[in-house]
ZAZAPA-184134 format. One record per residue (C-alpha): residue in three letters; chain; x, y, z. Coordinates in steps of 0.5 Angstrom, whole numbers, plus 500, padded with zeros to 3 digits. Example, Ala and Ser with C-alpha at 12.3 -4.5 7.8 and 13.67 -1.06 7.14 Angstrom:
REM ZAZAPA-184134
<pt><residu>ALA</residu><chaine>A</chaine><xx>525</xx><yy>491</yy><zz>516</zz></pt>
<pt><residu>SER</residu><chaine>A</chaine><xx>527</xx><yy>498</yy><zz>514</zz></pt>
//
This chain:
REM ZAZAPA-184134
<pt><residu>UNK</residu><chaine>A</chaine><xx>500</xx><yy>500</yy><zz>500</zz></pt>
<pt><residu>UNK</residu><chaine>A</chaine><xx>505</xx><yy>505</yy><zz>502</zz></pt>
<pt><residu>UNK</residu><chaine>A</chaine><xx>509</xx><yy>504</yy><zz>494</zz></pt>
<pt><residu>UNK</residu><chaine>A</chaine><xx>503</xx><yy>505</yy><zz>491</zz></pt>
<pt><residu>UNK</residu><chaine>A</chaine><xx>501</xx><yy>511</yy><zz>495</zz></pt>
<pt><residu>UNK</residu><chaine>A</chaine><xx>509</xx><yy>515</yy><zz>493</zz></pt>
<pt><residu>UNK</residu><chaine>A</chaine><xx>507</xx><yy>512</yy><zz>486</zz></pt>
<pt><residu>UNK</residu><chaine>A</chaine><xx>501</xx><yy>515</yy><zz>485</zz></pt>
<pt><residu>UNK</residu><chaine>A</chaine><xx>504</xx><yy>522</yy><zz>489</zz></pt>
<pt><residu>UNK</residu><chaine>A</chaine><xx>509</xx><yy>522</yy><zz>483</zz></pt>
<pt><residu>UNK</residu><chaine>A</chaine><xx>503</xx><yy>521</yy><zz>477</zz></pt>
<pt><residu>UNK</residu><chaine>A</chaine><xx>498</xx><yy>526</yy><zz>481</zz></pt>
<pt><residu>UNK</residu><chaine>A</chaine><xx>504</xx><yy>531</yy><zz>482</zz></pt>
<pt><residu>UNK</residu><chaine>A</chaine><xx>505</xx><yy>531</yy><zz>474</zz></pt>
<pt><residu>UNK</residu><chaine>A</chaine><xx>497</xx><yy>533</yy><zz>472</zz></pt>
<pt><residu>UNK</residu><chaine>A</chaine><xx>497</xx><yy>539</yy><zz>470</zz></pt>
<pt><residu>UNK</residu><chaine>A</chaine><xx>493</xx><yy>541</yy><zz>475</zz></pt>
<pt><residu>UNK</residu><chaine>A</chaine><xx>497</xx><yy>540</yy><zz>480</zz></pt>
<pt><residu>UNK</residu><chaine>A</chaine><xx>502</xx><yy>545</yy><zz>477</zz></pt>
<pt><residu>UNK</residu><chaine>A</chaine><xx>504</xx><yy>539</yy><zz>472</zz></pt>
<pt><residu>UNK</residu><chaine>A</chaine><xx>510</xx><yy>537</yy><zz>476</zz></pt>
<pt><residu>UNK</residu><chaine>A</chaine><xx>513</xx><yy>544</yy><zz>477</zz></pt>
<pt><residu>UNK</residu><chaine>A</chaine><xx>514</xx><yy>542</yy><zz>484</zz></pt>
<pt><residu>UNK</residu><chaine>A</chaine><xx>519</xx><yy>537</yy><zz>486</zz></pt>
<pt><residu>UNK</residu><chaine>A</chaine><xx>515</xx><yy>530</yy><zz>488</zz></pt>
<pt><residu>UNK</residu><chaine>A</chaine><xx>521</xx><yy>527</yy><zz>489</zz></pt>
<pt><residu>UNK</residu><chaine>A</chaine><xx>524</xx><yy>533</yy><zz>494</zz></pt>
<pt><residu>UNK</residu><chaine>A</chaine><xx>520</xx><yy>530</yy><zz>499</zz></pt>
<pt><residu>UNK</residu><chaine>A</chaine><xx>522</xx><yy>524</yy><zz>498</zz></pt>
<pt><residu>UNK</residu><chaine>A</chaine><xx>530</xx><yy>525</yy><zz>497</zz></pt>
<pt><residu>UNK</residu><chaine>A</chaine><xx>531</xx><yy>521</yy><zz>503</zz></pt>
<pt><residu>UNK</residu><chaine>A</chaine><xx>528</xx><yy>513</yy><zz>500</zz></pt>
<pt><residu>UNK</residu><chaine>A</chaine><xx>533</xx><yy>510</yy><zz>494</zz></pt>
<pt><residu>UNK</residu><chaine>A</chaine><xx>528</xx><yy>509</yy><zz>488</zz></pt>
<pt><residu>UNK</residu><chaine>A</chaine><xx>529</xx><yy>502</yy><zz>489</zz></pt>
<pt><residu>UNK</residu><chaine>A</chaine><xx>526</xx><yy>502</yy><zz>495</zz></pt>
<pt><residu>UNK</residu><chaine>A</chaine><xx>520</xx><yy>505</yy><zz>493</zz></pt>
<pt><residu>UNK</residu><chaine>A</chaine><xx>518</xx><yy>502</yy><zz>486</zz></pt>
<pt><residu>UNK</residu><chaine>A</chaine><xx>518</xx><yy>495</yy><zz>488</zz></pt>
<pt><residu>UNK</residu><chaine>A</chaine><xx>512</xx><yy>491</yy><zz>489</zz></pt>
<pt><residu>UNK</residu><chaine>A</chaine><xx>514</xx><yy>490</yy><zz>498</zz></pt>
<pt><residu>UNK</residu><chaine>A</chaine><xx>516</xx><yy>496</yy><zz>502</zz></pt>
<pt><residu>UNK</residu><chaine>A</chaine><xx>523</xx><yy>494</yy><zz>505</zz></pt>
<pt><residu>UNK</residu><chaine>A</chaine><xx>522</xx><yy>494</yy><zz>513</zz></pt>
<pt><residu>UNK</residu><chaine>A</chaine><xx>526</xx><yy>500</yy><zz>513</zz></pt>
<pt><residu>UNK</residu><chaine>A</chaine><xx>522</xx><yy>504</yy><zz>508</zz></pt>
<pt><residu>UNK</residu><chaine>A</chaine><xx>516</xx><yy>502</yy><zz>511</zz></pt>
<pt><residu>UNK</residu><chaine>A</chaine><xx>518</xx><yy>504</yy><zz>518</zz></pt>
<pt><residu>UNK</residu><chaine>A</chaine><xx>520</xx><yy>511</yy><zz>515</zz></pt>
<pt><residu>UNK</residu><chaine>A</chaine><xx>514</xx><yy>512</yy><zz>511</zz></pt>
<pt><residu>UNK</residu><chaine>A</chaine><xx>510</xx><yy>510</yy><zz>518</zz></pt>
<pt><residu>UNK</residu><chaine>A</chaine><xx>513</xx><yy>516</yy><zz>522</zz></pt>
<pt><residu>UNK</residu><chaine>A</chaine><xx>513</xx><yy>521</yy><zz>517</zz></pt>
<pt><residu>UNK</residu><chaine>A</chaine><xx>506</xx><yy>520</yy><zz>517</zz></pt>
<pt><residu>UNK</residu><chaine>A</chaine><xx>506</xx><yy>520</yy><zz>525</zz></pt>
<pt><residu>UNK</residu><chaine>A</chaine><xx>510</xx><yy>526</yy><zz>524</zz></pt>
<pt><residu>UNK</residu><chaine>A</chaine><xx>505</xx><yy>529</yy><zz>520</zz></pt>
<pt><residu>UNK</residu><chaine>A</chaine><xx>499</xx><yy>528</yy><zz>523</zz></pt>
<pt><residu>UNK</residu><chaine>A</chaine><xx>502</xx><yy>529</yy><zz>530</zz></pt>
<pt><residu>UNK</residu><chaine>A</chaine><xx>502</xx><yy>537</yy><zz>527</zz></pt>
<pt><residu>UNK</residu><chaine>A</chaine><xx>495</xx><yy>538</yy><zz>526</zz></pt>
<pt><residu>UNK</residu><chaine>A</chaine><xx>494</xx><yy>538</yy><zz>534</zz></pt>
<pt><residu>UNK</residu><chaine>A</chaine><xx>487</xx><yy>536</yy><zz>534</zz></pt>
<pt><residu>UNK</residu><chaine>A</chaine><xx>484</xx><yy>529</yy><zz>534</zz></pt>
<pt><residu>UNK</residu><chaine>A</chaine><xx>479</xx><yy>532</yy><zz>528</zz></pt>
<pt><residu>UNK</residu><chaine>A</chaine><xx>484</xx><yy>534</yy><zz>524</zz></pt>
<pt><residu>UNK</residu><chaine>A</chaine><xx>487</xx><yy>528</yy><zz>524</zz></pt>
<pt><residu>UNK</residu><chaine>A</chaine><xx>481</xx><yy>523</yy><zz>523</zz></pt>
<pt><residu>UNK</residu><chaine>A</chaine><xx>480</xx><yy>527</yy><zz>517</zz></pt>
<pt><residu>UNK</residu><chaine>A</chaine><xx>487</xx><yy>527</yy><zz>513</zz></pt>
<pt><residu>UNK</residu><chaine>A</chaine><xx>487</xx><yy>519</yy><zz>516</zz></pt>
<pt><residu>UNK</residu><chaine>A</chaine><xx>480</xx><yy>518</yy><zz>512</zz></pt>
<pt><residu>UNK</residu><chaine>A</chaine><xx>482</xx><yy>522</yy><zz>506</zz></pt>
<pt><residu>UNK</residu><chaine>A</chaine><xx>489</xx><yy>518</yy><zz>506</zz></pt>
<pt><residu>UNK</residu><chaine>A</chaine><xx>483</xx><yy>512</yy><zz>506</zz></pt>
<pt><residu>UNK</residu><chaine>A</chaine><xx>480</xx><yy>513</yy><zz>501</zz></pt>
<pt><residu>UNK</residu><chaine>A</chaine><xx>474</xx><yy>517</yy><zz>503</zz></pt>
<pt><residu>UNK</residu><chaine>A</chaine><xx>471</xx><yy>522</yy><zz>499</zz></pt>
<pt><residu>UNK</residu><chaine>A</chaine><xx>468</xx><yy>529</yy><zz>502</zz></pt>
<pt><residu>UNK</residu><chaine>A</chaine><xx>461</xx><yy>527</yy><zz>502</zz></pt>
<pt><residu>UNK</residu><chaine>A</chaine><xx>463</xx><yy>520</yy><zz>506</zz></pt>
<pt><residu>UNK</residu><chaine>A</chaine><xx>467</xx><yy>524</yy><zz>512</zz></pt>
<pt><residu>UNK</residu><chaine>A</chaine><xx>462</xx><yy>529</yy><zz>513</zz></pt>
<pt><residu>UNK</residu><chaine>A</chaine><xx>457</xx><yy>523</yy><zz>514</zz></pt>
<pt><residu>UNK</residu><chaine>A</chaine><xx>462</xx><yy>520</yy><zz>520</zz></pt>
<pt><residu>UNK</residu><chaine>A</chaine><xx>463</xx><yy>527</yy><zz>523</zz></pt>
<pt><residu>UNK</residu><chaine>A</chaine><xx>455</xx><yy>529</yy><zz>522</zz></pt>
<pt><residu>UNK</residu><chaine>A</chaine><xx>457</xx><yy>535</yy><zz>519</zz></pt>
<pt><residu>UNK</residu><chaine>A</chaine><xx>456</xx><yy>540</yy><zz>513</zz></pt>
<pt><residu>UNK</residu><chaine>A</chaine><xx>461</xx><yy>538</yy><zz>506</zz></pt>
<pt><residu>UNK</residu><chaine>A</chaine><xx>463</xx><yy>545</yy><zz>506</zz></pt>
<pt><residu>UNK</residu><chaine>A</chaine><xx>466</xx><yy>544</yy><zz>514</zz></pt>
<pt><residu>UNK</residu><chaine>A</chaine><xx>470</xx><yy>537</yy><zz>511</zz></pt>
<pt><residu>UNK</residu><chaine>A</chaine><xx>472</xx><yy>542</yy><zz>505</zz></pt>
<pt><residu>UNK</residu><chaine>A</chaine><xx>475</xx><yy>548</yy><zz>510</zz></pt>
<pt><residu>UNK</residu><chaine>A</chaine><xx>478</xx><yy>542</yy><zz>515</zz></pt>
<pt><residu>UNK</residu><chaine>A</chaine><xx>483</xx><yy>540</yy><zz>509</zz></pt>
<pt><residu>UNK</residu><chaine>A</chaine><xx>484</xx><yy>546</yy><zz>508</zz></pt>
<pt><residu>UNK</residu><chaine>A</chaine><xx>485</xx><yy>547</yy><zz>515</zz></pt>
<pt><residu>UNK</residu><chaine>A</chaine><xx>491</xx><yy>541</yy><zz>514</zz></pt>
<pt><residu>UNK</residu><chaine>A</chaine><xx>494</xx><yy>543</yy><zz>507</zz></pt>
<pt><residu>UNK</residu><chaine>A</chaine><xx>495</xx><yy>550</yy><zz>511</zz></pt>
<pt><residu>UNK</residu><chaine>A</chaine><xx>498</xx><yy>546</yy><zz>515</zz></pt>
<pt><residu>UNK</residu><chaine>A</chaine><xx>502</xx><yy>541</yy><zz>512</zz></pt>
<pt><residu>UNK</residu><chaine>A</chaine><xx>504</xx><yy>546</yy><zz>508</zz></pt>
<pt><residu>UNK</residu><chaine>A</chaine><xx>508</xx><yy>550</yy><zz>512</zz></pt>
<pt><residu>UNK</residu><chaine>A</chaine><xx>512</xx><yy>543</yy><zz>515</zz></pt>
<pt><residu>UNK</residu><chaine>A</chaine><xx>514</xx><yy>542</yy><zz>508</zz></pt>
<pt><residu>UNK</residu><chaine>A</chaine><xx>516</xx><yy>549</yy><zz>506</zz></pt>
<pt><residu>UNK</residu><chaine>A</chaine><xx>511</xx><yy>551</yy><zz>502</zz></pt>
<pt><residu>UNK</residu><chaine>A</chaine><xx>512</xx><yy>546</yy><zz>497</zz></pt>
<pt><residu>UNK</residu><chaine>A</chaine><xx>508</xx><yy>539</yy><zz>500</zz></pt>
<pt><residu>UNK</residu><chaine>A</chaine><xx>500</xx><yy>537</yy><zz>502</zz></pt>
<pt><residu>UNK</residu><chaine>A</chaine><xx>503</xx><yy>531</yy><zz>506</zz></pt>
<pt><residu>UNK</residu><chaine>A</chaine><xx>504</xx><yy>525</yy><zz>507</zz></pt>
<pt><residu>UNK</residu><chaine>A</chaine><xx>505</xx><yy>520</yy><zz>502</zz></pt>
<pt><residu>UNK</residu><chaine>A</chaine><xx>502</xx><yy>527</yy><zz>497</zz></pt>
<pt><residu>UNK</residu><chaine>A</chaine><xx>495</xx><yy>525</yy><zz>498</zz></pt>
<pt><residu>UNK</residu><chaine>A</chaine><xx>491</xx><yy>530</yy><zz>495</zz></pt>
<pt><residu>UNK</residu><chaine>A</chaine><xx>486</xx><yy>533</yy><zz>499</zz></pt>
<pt><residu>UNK</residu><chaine>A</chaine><xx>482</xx><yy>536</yy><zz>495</zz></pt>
//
C-alpha cells in the first residue's frame, strides 16, 4: 500500500492541474532509494520511515478531528462520506482539508500536501 501511494504521488504531481509536475514530488522523498519505492513490497525500512513521517504528519495537526479527517482521506474516503461519519456539512469537510494542507504545508515549505502527496481535494 505504501508503494502504491508514492506512485501515485508522482503520477498525480505530473497533471497539469497539480502545476504539471513544477513542483518537485521527489524532493519530498529524497531520502528513499528509488528502488525502494518502485518495488511490488515495501523493504521493513521503508515502511517503517513511511509509517513515522505519516506520524509526523498527523501529530501537527493537534486536533483529534483533523487527524481523523486527513486519515480517512488517505483511506480513500470521499468528502461526502466524511462528513456522513463527523454529521456534519461537506462544506466543513472541505475547510478542515484546507485546514490540513495549510498546515501540511508550511511543514513542508510550501511545497507538499502530506504524507504520501494525498490530494485533499
Amino acid at each position: 500500500m505504501t508503494v502504491r501511494k508514492a506512485i501515485n504521488l508522482v503520477r498525480d504531481e505530473r497533471r497539469p492541474s497539480r502545476g504539471g509536475g513544477r513542483l518537485s514530488v521527489l524532493s519530498r522523498l529524497k531520502s528513499l532509494d528509488v528502488e525502494e519505492v518502485i518495488g511490488d513490497v515495501p523493504t521493513p525500512e521503508l515502511a517503517a520511515r513511511m509509517a513515522d513521517e505519516c506520524h509526523r504528519f498527523l501529530g501537527r495537526l493537534g486536533s483529534p478531528t483533523l487527524r481523523q479527517v486527513a486519515l480517512w482521506k488517505m483511506e480513500g474516503y470521499t468528502n461526502a462520506e466524511i462528513a456522513g461519519k463527523l454529521g456534519c456539512a461537506t462544506h466543513t469537510v472541505e475547510r478542515k482539508l484546507r485546514s490540513i494542507r495549510e498546515i501540511w504545508s508550511q511543514d513542508q515549505g510550501g511545497e507538499g500536501d502530506g504524507p504520501g502527496g494525498v490530494g485533499f481535494g
